[in-house]
KEKEDO-464374 format. One record per residue (C-alpha): residue number from 1; x, y, z. Coordinates in Angstrom, 2 decimals. Layout:
! residues N
   num        px        py        pz
   NUM         X         Y         Z
...
//
This chain:
! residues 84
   num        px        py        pz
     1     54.15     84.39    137.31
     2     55.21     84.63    140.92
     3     55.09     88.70    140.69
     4     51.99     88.36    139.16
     5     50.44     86.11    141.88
     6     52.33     88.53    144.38
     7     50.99     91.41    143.00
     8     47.40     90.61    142.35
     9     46.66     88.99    145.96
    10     48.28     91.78    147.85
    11     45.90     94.19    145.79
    12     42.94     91.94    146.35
    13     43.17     91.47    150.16
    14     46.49     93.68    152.17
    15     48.53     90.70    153.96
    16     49.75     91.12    156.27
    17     51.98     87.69    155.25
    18     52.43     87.01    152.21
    19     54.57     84.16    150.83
    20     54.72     82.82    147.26
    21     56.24     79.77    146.92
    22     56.97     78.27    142.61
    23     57.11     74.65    143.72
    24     57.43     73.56    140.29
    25     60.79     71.68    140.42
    26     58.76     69.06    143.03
    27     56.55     68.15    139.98
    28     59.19     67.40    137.21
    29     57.21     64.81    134.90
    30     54.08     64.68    136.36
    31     50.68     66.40    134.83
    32     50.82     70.18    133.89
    33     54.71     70.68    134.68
    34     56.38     72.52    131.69
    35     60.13     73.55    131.03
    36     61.08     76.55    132.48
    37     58.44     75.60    135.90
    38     55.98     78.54    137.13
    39     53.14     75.83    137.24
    40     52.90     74.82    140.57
    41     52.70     77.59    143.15
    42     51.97     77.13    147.09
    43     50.77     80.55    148.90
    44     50.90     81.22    152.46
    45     48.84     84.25    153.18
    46     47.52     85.84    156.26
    47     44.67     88.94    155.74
    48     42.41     90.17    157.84
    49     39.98     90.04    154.79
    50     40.04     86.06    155.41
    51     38.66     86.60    159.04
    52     35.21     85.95    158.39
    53     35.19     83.66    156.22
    54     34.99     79.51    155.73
    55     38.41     78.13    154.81
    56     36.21     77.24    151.77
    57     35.03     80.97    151.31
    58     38.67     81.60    151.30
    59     40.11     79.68    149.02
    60     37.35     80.41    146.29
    61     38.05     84.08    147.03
    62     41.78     83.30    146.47
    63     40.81     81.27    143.52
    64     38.66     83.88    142.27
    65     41.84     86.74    142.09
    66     43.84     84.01    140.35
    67     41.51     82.91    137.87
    68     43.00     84.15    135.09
    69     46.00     82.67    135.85
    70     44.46     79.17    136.69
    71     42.94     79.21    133.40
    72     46.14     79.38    131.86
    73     49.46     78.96    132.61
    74     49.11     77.46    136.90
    75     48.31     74.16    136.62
    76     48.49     73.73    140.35
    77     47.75     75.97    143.08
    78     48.33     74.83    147.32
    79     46.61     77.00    149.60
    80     47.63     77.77    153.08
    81     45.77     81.08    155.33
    82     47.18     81.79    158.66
    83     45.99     83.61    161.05
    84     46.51     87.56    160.64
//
């Protein structure tokens, strides 16, 4: 999953920084944690896509790449856009 989530937000907006961080282990017995982890996921990303845009606009753009995943197997997702 954290290829996946690699792979489809580099495609979507070029990083420039780009860190994907499974976060899973922190969540051990709480809501939407499963054996094996890969459901809780933090991403620091910088883009100069994300520029223009609210911090709101961002993270629905971010959301919007990952939906598939969100709808499925990410139960969590943390959000953090620096500056490119």
């Amino acid at each position: 999953m954290k290829q996946t989530i690699t792979d489809k937000l580099t495609a979507a907006f070029a990083p420039s920084h780009l860190n994907v961080i499974d976060e899973s282990e922190n969540h051990r017995g709480h809501g939407g944690w499963r054996e094996g982890g890969e459901t809780h996921f933090r991403v620091q990303i910088a883009a100069d896509a994300f520029q223009s845009m609210s911090r709101v606009g961002q993270h629905r753009a971010i959301n919007e790449v990952l939906a598939d995943e969100l709808a499925s197997s990410v139960h969590a997702l943390a959000i953090e856009v620096k500056k490119a």
